[in-house]
PDB file with SEQRES, HELIX, SHEET and CRYST1 records, atoms N, CA, C and O in Angstrom:
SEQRES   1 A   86  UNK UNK UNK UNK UNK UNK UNK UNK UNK UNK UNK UNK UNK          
SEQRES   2 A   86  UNK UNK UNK UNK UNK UNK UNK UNK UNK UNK UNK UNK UNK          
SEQRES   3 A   86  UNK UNK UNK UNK UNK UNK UNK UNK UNK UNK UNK UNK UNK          
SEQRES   4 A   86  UNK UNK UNK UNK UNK UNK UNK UNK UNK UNK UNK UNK UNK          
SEQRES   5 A   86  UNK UNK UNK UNK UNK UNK UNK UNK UNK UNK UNK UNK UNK          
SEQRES   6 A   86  UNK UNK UNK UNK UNK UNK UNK UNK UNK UNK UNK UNK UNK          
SEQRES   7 A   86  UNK UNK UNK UNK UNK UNK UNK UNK                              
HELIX    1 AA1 UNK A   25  UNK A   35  1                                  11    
HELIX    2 AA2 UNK A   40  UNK A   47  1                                   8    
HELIX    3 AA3 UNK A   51  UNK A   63  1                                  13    
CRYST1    1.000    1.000    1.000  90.00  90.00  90.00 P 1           1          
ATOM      1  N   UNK A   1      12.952  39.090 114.248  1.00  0.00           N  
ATOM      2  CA  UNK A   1      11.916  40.072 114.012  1.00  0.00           C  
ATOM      3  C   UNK A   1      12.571  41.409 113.662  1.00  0.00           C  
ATOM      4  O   UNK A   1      13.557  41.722 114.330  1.00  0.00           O  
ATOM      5  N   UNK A   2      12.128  42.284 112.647  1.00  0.00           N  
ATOM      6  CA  UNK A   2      13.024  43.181 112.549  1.00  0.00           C  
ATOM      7  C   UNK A   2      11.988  44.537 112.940  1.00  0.00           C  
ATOM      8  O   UNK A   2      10.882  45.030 112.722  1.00  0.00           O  
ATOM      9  N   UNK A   3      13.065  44.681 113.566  1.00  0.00           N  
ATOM     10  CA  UNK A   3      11.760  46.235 114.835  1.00  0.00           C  
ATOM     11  C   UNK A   3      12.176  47.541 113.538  1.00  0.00           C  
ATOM     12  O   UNK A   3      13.083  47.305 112.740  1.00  0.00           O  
ATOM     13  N   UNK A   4      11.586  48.549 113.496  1.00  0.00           N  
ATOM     14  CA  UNK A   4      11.685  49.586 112.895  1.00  0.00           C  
ATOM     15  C   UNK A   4      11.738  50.586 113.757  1.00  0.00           C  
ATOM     16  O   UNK A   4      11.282  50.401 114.885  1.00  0.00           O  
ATOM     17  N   UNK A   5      12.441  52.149 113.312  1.00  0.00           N  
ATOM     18  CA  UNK A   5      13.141  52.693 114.367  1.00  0.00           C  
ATOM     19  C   UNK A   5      11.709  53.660 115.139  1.00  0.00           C  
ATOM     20  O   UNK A   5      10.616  53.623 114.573  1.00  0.00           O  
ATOM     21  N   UNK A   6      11.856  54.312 116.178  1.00  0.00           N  
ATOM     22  CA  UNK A   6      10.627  54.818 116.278  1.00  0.00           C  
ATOM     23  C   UNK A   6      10.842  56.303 115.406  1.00  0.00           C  
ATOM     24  O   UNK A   6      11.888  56.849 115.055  1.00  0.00           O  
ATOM     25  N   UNK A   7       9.249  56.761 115.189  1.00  0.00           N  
ATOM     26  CA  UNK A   7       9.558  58.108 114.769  1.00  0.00           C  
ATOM     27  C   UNK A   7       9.743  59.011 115.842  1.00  0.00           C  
ATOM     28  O   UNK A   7      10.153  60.062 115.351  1.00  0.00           O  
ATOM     29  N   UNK A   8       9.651  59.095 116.908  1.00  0.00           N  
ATOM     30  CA  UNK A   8      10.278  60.383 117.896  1.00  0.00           C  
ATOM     31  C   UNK A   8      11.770  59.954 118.227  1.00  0.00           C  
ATOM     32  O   UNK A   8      12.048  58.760 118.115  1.00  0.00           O  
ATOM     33  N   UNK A   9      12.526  60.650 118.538  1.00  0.00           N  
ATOM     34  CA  UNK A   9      13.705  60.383 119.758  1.00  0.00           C  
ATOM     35  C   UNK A   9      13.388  60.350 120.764  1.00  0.00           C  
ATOM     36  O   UNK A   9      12.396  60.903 121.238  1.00  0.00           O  
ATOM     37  N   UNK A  10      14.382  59.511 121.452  1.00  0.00           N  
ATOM     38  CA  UNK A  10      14.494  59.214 122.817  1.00  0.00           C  
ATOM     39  C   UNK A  10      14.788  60.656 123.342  1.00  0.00           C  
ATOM     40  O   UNK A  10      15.171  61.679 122.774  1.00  0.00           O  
ATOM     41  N   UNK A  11      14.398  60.297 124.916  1.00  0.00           N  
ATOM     42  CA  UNK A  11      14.233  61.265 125.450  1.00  0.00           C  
ATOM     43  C   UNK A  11      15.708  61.655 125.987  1.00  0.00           C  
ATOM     44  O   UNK A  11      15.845  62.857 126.214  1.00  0.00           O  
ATOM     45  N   UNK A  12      16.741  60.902 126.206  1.00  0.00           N  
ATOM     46  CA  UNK A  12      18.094  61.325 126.483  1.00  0.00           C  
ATOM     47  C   UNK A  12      18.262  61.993 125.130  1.00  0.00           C  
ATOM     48  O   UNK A  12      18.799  63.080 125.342  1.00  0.00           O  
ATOM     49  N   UNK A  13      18.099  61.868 124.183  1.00  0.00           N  
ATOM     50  CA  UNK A  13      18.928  62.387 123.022  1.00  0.00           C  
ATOM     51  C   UNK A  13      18.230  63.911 122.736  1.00  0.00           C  
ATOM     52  O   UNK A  13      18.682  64.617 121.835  1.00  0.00           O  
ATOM     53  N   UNK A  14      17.349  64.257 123.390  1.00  0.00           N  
ATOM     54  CA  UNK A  14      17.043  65.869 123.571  1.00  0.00           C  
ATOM     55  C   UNK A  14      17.685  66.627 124.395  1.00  0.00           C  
ATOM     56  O   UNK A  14      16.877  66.991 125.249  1.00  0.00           O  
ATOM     57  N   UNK A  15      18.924  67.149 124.637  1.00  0.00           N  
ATOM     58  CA  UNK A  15      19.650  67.570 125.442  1.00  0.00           C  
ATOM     59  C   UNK A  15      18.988  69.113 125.084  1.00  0.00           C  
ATOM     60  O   UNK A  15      18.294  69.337 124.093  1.00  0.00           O  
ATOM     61  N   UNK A  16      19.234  69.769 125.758  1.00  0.00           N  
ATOM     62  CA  UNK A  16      18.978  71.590 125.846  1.00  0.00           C  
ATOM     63  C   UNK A  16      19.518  72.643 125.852  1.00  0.00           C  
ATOM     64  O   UNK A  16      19.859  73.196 126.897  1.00  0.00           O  
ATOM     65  N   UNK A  17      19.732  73.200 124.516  1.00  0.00           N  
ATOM     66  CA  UNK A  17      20.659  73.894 125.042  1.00  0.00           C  
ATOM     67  C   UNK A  17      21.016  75.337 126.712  1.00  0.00           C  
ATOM     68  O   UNK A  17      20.262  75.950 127.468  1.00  0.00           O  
ATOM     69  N   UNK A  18      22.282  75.271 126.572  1.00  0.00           N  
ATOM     70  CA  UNK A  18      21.996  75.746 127.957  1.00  0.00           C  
ATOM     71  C   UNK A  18      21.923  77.474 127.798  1.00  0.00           C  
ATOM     72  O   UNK A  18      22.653  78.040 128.612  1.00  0.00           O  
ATOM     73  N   UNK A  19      21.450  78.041 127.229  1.00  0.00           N  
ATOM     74  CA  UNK A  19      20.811  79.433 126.624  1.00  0.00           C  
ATOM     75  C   UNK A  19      19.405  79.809 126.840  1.00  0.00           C  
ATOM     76  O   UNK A  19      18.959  80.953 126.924  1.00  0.00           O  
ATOM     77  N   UNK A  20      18.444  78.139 126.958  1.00  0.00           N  
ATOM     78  CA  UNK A  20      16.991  78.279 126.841  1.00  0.00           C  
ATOM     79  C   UNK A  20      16.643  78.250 128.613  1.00  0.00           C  
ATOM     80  O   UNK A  20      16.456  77.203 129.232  1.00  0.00           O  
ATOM     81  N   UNK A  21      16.609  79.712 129.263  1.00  0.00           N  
ATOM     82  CA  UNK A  21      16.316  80.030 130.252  1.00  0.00           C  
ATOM     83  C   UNK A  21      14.654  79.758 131.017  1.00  0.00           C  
ATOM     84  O   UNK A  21      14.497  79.494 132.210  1.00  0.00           O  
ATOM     85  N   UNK A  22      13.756  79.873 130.196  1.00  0.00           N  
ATOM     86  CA  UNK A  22      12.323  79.699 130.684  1.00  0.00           C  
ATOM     87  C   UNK A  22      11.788  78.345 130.677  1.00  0.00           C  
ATOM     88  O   UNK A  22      12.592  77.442 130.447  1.00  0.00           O  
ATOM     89  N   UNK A  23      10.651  78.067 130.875  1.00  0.00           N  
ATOM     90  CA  UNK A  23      10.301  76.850 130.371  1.00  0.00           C  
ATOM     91  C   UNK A  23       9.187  77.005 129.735  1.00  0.00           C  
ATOM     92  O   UNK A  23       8.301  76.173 129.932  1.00  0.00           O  
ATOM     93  N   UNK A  24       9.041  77.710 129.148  1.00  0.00           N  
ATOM     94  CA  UNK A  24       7.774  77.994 127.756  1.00  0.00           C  
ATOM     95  C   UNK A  24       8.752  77.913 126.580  1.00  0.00           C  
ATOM     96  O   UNK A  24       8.427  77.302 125.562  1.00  0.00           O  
ATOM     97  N   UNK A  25       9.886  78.485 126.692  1.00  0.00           N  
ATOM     98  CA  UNK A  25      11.699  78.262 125.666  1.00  0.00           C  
ATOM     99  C   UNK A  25      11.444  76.667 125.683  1.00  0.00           C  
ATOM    100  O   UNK A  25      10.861  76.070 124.778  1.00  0.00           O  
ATOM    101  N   UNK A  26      11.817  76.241 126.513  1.00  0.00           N  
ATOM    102  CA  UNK A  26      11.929  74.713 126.544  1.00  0.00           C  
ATOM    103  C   UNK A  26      11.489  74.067 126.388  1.00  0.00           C  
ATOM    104  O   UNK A  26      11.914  72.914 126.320  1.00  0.00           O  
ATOM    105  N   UNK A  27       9.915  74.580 126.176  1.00  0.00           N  
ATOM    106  CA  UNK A  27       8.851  73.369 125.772  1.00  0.00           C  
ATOM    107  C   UNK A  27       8.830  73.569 124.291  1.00  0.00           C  
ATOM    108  O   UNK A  27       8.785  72.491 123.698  1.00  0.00           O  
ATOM    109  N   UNK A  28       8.850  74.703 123.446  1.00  0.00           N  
ATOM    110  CA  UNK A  28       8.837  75.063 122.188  1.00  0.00           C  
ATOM    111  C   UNK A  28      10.029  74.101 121.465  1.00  0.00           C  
ATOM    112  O   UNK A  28      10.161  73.162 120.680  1.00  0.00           O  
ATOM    113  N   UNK A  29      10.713  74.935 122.223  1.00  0.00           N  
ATOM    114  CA  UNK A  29      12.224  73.812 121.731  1.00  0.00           C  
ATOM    115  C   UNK A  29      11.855  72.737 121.662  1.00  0.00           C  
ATOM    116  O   UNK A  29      11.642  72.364 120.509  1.00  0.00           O  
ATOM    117  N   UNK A  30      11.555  71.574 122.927  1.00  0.00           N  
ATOM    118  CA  UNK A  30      11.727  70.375 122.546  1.00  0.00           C  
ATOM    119  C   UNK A  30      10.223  69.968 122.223  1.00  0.00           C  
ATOM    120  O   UNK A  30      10.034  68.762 122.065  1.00  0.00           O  
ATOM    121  N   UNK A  31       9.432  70.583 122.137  1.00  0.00           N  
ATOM    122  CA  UNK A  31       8.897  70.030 120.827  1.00  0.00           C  
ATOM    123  C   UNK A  31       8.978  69.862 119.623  1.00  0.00           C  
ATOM    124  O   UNK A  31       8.455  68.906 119.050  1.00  0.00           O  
ATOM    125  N   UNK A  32       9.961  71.192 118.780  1.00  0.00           N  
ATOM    126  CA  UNK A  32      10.425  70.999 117.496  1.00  0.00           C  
ATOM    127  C   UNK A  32      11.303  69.932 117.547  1.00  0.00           C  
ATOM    128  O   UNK A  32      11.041  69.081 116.697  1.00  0.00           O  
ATOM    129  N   UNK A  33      12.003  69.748 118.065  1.00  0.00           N  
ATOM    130  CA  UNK A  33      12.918  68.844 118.644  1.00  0.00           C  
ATOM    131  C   UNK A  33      12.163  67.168 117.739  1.00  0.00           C  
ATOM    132  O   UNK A  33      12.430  66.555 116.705  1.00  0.00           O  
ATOM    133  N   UNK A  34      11.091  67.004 118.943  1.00  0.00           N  
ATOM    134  CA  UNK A  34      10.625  65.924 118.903  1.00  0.00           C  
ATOM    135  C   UNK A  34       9.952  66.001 117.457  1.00  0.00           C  
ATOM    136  O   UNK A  34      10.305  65.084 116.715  1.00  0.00           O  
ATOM    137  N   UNK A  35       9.152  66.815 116.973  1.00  0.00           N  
ATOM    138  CA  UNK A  35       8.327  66.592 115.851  1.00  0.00           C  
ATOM    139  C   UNK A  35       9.008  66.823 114.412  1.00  0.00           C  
ATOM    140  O   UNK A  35       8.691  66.289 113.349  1.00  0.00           O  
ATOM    141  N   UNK A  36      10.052  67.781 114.664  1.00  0.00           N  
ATOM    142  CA  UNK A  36      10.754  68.066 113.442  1.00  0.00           C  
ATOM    143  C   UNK A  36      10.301  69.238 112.987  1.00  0.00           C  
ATOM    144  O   UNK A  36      11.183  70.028 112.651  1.00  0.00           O  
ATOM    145  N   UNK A  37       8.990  69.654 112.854  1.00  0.00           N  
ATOM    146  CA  UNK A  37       8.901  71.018 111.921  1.00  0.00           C  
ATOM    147  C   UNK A  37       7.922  71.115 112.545  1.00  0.00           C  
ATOM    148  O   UNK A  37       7.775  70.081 113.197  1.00  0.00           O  
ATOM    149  N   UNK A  38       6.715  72.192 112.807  1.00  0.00           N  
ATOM    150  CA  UNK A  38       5.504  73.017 113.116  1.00  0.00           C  
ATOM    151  C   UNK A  38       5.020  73.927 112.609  1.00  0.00           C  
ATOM    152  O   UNK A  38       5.837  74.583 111.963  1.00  0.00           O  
ATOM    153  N   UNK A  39       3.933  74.334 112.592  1.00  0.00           N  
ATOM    154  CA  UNK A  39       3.352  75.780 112.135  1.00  0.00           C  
ATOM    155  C   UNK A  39       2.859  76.746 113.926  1.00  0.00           C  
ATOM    156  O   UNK A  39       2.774  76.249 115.049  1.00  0.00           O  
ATOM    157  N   UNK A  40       2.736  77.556 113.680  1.00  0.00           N  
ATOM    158  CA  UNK A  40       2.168  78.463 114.734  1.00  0.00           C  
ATOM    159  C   UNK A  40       0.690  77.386 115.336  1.00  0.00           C  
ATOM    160  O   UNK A  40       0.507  76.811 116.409  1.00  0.00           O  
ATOM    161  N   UNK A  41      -0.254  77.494 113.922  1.00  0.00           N  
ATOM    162  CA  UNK A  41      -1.497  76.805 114.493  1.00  0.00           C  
ATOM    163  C   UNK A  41      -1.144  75.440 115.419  1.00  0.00           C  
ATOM    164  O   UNK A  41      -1.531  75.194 116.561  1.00  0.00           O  
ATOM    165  N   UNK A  42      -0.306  74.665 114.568  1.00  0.00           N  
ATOM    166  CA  UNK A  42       0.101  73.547 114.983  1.00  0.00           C  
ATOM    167  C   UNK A  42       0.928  72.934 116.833  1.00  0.00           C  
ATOM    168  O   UNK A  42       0.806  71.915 117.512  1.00  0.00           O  
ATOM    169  N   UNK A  43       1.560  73.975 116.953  1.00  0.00           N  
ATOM    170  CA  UNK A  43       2.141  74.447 117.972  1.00  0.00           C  
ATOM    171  C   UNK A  43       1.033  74.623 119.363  1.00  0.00           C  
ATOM    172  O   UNK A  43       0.831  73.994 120.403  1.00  0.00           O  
ATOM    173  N   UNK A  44       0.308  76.221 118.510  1.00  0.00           N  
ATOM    174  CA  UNK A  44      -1.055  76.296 119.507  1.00  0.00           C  
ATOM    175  C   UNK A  44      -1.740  74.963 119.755  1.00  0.00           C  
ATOM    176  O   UNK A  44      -1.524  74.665 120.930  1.00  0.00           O  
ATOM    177  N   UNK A  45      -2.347  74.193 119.260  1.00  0.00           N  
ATOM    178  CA  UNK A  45      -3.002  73.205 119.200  1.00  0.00           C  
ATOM    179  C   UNK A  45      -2.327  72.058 120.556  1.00  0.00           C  
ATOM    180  O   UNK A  45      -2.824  71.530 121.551  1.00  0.00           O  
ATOM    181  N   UNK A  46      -1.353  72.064 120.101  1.00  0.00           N  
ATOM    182  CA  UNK A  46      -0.348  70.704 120.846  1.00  0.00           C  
ATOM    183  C   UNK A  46      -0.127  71.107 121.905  1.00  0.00           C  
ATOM    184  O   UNK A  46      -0.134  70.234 122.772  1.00  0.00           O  
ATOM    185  N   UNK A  47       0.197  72.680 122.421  1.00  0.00           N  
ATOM    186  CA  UNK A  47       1.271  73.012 123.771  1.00  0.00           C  
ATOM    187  C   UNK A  47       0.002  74.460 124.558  1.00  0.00           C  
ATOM    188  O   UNK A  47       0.213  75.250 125.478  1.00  0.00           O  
ATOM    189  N   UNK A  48      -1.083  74.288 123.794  1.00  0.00           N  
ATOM    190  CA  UNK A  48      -2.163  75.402 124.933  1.00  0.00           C  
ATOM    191  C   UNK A  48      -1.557  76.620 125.422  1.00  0.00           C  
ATOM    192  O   UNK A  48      -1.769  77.189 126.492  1.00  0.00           O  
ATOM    193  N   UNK A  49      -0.253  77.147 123.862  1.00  0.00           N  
ATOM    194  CA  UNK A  49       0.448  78.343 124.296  1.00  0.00           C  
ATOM    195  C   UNK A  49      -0.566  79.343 123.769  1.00  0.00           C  
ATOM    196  O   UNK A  49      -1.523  78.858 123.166  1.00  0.00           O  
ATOM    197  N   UNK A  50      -0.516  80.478 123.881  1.00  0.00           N  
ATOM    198  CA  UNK A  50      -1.249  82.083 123.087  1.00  0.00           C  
ATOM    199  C   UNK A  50       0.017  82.212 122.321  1.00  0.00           C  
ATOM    200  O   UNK A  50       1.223  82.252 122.566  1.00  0.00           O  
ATOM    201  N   UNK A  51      -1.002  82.275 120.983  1.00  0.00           N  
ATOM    202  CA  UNK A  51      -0.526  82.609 119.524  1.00  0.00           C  
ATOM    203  C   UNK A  51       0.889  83.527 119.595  1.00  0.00           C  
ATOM    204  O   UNK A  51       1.961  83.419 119.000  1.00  0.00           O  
ATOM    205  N   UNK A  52       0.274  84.690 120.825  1.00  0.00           N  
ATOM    206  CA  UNK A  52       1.056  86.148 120.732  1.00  0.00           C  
ATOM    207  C   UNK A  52       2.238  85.087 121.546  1.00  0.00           C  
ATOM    208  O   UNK A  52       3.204  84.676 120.903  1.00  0.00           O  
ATOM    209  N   UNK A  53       2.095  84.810 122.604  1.00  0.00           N  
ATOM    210  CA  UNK A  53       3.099  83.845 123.092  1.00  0.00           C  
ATOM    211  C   UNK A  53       4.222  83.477 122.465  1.00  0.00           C  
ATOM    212  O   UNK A  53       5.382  83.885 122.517  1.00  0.00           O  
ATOM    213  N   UNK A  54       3.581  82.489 121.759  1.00  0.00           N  
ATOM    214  CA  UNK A  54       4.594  81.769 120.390  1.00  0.00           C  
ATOM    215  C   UNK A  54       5.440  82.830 119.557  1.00  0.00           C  
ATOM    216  O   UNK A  54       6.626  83.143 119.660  1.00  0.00           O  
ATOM    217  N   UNK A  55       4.522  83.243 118.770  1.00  0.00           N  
ATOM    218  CA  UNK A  55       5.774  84.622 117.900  1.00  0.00           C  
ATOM    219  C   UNK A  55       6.237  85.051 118.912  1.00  0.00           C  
ATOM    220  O   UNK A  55       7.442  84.820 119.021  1.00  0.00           O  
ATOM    221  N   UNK A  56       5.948  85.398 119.433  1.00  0.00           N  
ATOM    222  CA  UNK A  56       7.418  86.075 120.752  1.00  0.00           C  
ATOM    223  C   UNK A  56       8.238  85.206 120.652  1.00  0.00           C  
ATOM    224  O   UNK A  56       8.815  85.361 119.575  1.00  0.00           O  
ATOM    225  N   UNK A  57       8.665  84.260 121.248  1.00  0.00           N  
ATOM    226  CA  UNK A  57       9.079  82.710 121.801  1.00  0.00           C  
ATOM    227  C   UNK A  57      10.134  82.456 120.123  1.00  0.00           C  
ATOM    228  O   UNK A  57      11.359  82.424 120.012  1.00  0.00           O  
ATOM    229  N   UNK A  58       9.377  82.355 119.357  1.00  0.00           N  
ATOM    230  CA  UNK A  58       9.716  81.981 117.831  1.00  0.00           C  
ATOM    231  C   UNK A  58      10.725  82.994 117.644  1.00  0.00           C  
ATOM    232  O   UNK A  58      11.901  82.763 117.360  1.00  0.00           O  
ATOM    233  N   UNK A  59      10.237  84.062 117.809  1.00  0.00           N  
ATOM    234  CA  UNK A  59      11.044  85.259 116.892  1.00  0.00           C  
ATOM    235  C   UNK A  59      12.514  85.384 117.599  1.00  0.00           C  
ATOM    236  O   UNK A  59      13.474  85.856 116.989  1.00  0.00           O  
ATOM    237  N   UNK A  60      12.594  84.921 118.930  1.00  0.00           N  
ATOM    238  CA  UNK A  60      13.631  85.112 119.782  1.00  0.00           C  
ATOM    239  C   UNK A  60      14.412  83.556 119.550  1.00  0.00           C  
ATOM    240  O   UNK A  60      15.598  83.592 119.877  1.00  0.00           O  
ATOM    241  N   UNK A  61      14.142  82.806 119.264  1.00  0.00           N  
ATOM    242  CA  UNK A  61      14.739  81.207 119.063  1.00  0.00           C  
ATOM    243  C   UNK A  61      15.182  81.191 117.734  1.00  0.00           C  
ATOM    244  O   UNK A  61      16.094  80.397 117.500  1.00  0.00           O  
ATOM    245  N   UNK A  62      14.810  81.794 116.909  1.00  0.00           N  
ATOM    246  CA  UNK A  62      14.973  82.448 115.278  1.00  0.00           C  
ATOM    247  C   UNK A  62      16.268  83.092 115.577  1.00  0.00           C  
ATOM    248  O   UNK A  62      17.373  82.701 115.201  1.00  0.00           O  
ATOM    249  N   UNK A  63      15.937  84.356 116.460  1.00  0.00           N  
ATOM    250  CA  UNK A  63      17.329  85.136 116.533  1.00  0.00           C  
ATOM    251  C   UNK A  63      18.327  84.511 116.910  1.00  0.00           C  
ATOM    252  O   UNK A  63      19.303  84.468 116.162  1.00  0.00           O  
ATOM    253  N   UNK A  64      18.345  83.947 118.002  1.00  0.00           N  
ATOM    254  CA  UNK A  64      19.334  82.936 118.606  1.00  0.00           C  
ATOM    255  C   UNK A  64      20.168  81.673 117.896  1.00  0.00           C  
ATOM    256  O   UNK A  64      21.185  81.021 118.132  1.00  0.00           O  
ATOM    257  N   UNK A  65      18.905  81.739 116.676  1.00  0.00           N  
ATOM    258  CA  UNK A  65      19.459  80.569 115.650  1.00  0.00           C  
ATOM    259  C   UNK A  65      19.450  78.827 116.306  1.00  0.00           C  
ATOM    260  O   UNK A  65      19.998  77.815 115.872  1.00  0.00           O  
ATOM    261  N   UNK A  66      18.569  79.057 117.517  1.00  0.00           N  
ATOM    262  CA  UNK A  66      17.793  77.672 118.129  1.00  0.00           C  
ATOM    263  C   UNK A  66      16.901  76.902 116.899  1.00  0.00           C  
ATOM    264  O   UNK A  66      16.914  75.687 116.706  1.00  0.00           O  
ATOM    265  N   UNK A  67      15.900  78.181 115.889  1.00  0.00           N  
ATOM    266  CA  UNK A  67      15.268  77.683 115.243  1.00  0.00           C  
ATOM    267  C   UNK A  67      15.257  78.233 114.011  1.00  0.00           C  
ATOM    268  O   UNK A  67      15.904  79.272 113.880  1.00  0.00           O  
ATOM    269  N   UNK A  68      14.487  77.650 112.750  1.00  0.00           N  
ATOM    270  CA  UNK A  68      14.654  78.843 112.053  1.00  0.00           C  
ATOM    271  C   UNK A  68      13.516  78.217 110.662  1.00  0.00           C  
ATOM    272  O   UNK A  68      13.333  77.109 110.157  1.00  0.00           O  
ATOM    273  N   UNK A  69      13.054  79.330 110.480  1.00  0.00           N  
ATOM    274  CA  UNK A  69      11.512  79.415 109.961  1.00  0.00           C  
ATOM    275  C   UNK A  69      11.252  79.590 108.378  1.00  0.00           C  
ATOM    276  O   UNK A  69      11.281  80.679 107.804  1.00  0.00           O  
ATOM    277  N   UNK A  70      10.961  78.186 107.683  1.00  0.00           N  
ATOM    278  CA  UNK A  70      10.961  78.378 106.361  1.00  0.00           C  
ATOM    279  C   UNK A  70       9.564  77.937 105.957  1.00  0.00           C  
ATOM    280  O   UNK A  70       9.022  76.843 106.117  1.00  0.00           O  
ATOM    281  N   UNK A  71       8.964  79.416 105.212  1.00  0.00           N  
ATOM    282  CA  UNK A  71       7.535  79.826 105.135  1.00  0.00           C  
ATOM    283  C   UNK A  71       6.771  79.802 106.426  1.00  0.00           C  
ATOM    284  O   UNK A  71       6.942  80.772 107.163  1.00  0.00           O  
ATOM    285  N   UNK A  72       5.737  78.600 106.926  1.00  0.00           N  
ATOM    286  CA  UNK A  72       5.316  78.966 107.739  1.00  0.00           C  
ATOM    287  C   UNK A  72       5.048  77.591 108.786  1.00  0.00           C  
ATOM    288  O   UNK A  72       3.995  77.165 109.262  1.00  0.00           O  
ATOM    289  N   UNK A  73       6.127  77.218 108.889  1.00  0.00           N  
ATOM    290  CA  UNK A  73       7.023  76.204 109.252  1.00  0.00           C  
ATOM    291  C   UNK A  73       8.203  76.682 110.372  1.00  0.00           C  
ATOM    292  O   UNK A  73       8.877  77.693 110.176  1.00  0.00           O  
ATOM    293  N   UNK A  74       8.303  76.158 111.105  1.00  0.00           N  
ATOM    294  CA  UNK A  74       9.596  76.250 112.210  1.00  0.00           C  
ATOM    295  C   UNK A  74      10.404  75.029 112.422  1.00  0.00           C  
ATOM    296  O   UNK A  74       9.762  74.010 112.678  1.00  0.00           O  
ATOM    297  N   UNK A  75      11.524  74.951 112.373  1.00  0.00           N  
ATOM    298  CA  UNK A  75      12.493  73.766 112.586  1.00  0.00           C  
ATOM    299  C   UNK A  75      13.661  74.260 113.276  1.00  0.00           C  
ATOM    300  O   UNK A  75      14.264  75.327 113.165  1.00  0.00           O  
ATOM    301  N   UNK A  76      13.919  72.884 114.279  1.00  0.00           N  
ATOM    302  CA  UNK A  76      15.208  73.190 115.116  1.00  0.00           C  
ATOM    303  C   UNK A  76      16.410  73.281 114.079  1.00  0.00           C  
ATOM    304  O   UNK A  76      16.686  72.631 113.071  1.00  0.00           O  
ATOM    305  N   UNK A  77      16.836  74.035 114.541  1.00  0.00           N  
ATOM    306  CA  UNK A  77      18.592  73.843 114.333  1.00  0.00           C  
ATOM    307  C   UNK A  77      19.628  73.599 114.778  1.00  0.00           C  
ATOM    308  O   UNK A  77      19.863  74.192 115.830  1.00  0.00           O  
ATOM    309  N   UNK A  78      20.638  72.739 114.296  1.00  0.00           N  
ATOM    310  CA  UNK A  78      21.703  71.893 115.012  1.00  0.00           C  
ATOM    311  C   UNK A  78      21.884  72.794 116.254  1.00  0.00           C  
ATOM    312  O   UNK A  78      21.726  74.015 116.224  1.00  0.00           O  
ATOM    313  N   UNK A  79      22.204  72.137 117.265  1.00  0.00           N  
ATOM    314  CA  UNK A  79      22.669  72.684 118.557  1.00  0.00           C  
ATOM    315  C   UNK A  79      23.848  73.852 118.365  1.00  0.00           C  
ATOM    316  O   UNK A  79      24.647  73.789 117.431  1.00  0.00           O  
ATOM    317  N   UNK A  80      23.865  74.815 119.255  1.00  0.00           N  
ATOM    318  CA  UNK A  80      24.692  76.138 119.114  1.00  0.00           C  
ATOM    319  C   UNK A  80      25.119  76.457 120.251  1.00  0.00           C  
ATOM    320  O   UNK A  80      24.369  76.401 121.225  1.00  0.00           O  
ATOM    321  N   UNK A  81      26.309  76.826 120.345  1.00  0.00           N  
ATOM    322  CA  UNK A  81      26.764  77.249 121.910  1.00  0.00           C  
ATOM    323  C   UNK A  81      26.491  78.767 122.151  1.00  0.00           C  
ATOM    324  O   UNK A  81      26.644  79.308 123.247  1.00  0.00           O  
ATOM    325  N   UNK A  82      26.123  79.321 121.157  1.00  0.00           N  
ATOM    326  CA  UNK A  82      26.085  80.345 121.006  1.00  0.00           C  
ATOM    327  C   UNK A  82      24.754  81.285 120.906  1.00  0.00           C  
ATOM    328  O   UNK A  82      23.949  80.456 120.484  1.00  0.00           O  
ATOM    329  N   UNK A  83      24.100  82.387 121.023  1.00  0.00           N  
ATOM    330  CA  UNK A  83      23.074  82.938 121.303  1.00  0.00           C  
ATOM    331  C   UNK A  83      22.624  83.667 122.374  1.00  0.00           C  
ATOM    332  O   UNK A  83      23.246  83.234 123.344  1.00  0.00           O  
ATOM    333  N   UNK A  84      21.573  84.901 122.872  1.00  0.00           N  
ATOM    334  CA  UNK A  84      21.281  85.143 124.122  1.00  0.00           C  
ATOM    335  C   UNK A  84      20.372  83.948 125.331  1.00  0.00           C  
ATOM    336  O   UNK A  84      20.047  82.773 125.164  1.00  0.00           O  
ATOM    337  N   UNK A  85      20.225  84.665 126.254  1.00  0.00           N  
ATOM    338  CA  UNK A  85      19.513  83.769 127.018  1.00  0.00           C  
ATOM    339  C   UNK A  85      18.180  84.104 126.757  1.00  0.00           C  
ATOM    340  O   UNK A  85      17.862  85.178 126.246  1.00  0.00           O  
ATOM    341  N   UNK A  86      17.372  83.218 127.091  1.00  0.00           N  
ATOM    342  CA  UNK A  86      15.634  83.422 126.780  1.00  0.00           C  
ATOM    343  C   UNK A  86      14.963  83.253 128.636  1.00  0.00           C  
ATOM    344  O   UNK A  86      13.757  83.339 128.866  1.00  0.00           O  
TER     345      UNK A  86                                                      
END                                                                             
């Protein structure tokens, strides 16, 4: 039988980086993580954060270079040892 792969990752293979101090950081994160890309609305919808929430959250995971935002879209970026704490 030939199985096909799933579309999420496993849950070991979401490691965190160790920079993402909160856990509103951590849920953002590994949701891009898991889904691959988001919008703000999209985000709101899934995780029952406030909008203002998110751009905060975003704009600081952006800086850090955790994530990084093309048009109006957010996607993780390869893991970094590097960045402030959140």
């Amino acid at each position: 039988m030939n199985k096909t792969q799933p579309q999420h990752q496993r849950h070991a293979d979401l490691d965190l980086p160790e920079t993402l101090d909160t856990a509103d950081a951590k849920l953002v994160y590994l949701y891009l993580r898991i889904e691959n890309e988001a919008t703000i609305d999209e985000l709101h919808t899934a995780l029952g954060m406030k909008k203002i929430t998110l751009y905060s959250l975003l704009q600081i995971l952006t800086a850090t270079d955790h994530v990084d935002r093309t048009g109006t879209q957010y996607v993780c970026q390869p893991q970094t040892t590097t960045g402030g704490n959140l």
